[in-house]
VMD Tcl script that draws the C-alpha trace (Angstrom):
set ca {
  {-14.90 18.65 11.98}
  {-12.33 15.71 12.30}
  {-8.90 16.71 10.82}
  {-6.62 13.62 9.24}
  {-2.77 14.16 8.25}
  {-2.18 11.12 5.16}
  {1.54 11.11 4.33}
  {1.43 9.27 1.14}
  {-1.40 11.43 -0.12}
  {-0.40 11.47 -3.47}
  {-0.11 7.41 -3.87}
  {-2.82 4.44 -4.73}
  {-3.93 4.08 -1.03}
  {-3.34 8.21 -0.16}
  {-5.72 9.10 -3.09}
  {-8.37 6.54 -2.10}
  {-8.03 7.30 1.78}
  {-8.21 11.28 0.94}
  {-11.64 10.32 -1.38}
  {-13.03 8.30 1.79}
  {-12.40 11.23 4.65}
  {-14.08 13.80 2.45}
  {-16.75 12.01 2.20}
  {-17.61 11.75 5.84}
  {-16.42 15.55 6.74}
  {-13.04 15.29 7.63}
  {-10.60 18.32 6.66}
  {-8.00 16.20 4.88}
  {-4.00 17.43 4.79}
  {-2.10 15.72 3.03}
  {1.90 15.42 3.42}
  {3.96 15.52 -0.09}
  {7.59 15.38 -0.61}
  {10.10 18.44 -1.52}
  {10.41 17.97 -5.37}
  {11.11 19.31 -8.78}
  {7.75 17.92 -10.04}
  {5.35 17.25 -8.02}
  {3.30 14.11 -9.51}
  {-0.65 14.59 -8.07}
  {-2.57 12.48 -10.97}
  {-3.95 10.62 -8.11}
  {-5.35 13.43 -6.25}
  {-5.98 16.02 -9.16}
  {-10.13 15.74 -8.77}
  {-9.58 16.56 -5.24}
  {-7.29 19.38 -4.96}
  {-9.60 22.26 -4.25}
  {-10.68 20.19 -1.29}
  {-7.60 19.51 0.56}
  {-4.69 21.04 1.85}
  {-1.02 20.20 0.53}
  {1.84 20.65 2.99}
  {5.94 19.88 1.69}
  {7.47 18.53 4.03}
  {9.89 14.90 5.07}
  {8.77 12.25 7.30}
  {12.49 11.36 7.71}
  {13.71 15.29 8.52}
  {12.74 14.60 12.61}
  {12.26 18.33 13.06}
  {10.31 19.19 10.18}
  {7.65 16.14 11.27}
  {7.56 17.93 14.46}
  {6.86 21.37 12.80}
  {3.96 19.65 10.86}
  {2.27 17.65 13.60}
  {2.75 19.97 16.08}
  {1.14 23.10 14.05}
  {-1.67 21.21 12.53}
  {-2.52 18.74 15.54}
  {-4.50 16.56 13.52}
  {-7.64 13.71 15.36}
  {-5.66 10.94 12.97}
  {-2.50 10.43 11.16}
  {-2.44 8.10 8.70}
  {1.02 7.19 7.89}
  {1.40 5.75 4.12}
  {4.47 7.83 3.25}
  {7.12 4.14 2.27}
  {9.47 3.13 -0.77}
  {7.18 0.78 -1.01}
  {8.66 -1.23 -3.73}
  {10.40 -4.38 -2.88}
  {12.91 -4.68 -5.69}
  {14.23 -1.32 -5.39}
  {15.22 -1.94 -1.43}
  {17.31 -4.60 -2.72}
  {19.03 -1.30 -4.47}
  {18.55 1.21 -1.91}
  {18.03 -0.92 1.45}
  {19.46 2.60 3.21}
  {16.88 5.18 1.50}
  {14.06 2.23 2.46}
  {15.05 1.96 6.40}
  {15.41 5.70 6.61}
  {12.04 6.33 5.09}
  {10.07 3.33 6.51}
  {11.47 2.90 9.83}
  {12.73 6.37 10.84}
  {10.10 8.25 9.09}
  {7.39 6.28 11.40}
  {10.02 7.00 14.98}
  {9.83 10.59 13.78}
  {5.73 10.65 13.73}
  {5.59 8.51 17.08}
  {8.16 11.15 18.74}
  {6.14 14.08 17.36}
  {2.94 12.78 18.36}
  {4.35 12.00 21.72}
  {5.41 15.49 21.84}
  {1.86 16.95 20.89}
  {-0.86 18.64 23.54}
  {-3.33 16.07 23.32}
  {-4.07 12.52 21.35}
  {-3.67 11.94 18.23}
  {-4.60 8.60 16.50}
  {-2.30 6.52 14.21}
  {-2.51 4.54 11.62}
  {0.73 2.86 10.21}
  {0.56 0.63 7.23}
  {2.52 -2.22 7.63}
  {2.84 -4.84 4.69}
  {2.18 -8.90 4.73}
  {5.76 -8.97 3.49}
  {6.93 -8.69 7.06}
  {5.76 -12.42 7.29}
  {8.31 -13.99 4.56}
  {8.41 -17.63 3.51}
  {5.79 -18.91 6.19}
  {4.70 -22.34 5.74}
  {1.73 -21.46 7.99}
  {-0.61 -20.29 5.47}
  {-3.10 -18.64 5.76}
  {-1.34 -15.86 8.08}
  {-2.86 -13.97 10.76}
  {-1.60 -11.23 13.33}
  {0.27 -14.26 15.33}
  {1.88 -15.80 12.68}
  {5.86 -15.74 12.71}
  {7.65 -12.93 11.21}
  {10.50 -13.51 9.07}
  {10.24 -11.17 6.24}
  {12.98 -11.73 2.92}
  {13.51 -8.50 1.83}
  {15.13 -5.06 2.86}
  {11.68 -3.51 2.43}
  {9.95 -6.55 4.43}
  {12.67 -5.77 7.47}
  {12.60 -2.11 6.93}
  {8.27 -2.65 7.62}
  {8.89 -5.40 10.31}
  {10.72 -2.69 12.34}
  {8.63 0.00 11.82}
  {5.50 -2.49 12.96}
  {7.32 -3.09 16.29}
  {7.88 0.30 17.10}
  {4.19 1.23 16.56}
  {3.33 -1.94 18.73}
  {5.85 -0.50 21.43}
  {4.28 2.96 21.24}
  {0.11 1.33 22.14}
  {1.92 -0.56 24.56}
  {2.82 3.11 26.49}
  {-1.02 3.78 25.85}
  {-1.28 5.61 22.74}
  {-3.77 4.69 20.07}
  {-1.99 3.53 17.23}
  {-2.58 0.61 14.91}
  {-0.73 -1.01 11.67}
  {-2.62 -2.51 8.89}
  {-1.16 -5.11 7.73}
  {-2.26 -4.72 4.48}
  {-1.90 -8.05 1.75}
  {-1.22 -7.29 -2.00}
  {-3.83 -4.24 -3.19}
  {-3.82 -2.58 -6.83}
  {-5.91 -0.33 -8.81}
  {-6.05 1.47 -11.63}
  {-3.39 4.05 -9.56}
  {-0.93 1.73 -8.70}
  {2.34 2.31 -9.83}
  {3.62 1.49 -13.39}
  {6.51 -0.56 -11.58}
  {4.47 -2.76 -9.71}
  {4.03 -6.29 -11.45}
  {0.41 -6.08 -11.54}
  {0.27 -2.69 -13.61}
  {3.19 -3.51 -15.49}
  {1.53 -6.27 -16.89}
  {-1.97 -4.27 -17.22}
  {-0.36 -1.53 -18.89}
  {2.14 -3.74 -21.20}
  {-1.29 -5.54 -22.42}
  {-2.58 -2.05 -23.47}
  {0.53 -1.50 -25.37}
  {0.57 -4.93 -27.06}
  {-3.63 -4.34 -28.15}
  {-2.32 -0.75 -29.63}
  {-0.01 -1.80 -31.36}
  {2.97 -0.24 -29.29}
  {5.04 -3.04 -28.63}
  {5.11 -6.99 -28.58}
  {6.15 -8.26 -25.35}
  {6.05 -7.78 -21.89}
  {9.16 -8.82 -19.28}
  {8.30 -10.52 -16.41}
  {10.44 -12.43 -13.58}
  {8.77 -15.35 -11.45}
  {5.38 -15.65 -13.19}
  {4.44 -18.70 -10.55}
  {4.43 -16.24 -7.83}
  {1.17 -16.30 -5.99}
  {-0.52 -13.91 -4.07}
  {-3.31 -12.49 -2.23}
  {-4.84 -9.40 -4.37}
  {-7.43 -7.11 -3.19}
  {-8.76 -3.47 -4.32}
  {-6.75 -0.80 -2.52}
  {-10.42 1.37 -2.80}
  {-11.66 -2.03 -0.22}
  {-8.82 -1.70 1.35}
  {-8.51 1.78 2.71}
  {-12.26 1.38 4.22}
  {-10.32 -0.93 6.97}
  {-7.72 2.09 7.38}
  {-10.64 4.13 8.41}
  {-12.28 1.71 10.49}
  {-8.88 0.51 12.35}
  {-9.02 4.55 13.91}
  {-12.77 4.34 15.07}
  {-12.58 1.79 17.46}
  {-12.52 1.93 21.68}
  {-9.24 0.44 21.77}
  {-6.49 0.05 19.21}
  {-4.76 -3.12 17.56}
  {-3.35 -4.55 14.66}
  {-5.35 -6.24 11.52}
  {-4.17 -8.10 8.96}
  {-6.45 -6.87 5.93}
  {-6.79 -9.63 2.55}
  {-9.04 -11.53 0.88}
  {-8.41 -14.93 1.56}
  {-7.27 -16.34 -1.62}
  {-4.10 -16.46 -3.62}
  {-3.75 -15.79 -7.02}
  {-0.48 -16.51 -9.14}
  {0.86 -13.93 -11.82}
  {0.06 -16.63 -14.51}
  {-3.68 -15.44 -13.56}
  {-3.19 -11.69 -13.75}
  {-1.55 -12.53 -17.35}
  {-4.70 -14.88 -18.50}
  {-7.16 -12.20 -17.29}
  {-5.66 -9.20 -18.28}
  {-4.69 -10.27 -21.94}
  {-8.34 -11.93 -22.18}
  {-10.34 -8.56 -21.68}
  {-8.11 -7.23 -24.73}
  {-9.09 -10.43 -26.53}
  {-5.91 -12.05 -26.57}
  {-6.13 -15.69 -25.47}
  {-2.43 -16.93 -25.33}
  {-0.47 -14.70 -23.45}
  {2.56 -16.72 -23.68}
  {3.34 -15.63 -26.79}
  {3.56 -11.84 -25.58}
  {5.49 -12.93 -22.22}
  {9.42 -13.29 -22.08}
  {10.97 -13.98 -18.34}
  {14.08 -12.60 -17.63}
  {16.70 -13.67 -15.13}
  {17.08 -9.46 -14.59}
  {13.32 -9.24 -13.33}
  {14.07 -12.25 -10.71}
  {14.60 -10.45 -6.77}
  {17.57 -11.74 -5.17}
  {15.05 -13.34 -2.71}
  {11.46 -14.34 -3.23}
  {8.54 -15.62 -1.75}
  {6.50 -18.21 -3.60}
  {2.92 -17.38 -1.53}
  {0.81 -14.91 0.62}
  {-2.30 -15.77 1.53}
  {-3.99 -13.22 4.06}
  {-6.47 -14.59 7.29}
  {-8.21 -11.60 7.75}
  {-10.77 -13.20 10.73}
  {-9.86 -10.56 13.40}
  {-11.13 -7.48 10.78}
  {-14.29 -9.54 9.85}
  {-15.25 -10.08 13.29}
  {-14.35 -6.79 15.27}
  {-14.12 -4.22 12.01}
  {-16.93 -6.00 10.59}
  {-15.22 -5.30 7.18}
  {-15.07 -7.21 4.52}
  {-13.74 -7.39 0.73}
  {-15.76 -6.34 -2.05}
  {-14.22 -6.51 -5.68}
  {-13.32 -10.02 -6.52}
  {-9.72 -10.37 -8.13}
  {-11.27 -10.94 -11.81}
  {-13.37 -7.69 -11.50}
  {-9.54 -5.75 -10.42}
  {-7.41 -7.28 -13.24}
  {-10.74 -6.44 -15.45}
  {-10.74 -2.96 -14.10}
  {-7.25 -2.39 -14.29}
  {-6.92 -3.83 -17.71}
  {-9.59 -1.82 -19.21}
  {-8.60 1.53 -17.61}
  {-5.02 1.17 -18.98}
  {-6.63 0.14 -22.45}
  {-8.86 3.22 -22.18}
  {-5.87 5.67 -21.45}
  {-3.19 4.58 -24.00}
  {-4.49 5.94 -27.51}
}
mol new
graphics top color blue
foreach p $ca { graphics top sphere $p radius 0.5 }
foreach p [lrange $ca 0 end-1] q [lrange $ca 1 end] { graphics top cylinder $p $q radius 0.2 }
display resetview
């Protein structure tokens, strides 16, 4: 039986990629912060059937401890702050966890008896501005963000460690929501403020650069190409999207549509406070490479994920 470490167990992708592993016989560990509360929503139909270990992907020696006792086939590392307006607040906390967190794994796995896979997930906001769309595994780097850099580094180190002939991969995964995705992330914040407005709970919803566009896929699709990244002879780097971009205008139109509202301007106020200090009008993903040698491909269109995530969040809020 395979064994798999996910840091990040607890998240949208963790949950999903914990789901996946059972289902083709893997013991599944799963990595979850020192805390107060521990928040497993995500993971609460599966807890009988995985293994829940505290520990810090940032504290070097406890990563050691972990790796080094468990000595898992694959790591899948998903442990980020993975939210891009908050590492304009904490750009420190965002480095330590994204970039040292992943030199901690690659040191402990270095350090371990025998090979271990890895699987980082990068982000297609290490690309930036790039008038080069759509973007592929070549295209120029130049992300705009503290969490874009914080990835961006993280991405070369992982590169650095295959080149010294380890297996280890990034994903470079383009925008991907669910019904699990976090209440801070524009897509769910939108989903969820449409549920409120159709109960009755409140009128508006406050939103920064509604012409942003970009590339949204199903982070269930999406963690498939995690899996698949591991399995092959020899390791690389995949950027993972759908193809096409979609603006936040769109999310708004389809999510206040399945509640039967047709103008969502009048339920939409933009704020200068919801603006990043940077931002990056498109993100459109050329996924060719994972077609060709994953053989994986997308399979919820983005109307079917606003739909779902619309009507989940409807569902829940009573």
């Amino acid at each position: 039986m395979k064994r798999a470490l996910i840091t990040g167990i607890t998240g949208q992708d963790g949950s999903y990629l914990a789901e996946l592993l059972l289902e083709k016989g893997y013991r599944v560990f799963g990595l979850v912060r020192r805390t107060a509360t521990r928040n497993t929503k995500n993971i609460e139909h599966i807890l009988n059937k995985i293994t829940l270990i505290e520990g810090e992907i940032t504290d070097f020696f406890c990563t050691l401890h972990i790796i080094g006792s468990l000595l898992p086939d694959e790591i899948y590392n998903l442990a980020a702050q993975s939210h891009v307006g908050t590492s304009f607040e904490q750009p420190a906390y965002t480095l330590q966890v994204n970039t040292v967190g992943v030199s901690n794994i690659i040191e402990a796995i270095k350090l371990a008896p025998y090979s271990i896979k890895l699987y980082q997930a990068s982000t297609s906001e290490i690309f930036g501005n790039n008038r080069g769309l759509p973007l592929n595994e070549d295209s120029p780097m130049k992300p705009r963000s503290p969490y874009g850099c914080s990835k961006l580094a993280a991405h070369h180190l992982v590169r650095c460690f295959r080149e010294e002939g380890f297996f280890a991969c990034s994903g470079i995964l383009f925008n991907h929501e669910s019904p699990r995705r976090g209440e801070n992330f524009v897509t769910r914040k939108i989903t969820k403020g449409v549920a409120e407005i159709y109960r009755g709970k409140r009128d508006v919803i406050e939103l920064g650069n509604v012409h942003a566009r970009r590339d949204w896929g199903y982070a269930r699709d999406y963690v498939v190409a995690m899996w698949m990244m591991l399995q092959q002879e020899n390791p690389a780097d995949f950027v993972i999207g759908t193809g096409m971009s979609h603006s936040v205008e769109d999310v708004l139109e389809i999510a206040f549509h399945t509640a039967g509202i047709l103008d969502w301007s009048k339920h939409v106020i933009i704020c200068d406070s919801e603006h990043r200090p940077t931002d990056i009008g498109e993100l459109v993903a050329d996924a060719s490479r994972a077609h060709g040698v994953l053989g994986w491909q997308p399979r919820t269109t983005f109307k079917q994920l606003i739909e779902m995530m619309a009507n989940a969040d409807r569902i829940a809020i009573q």
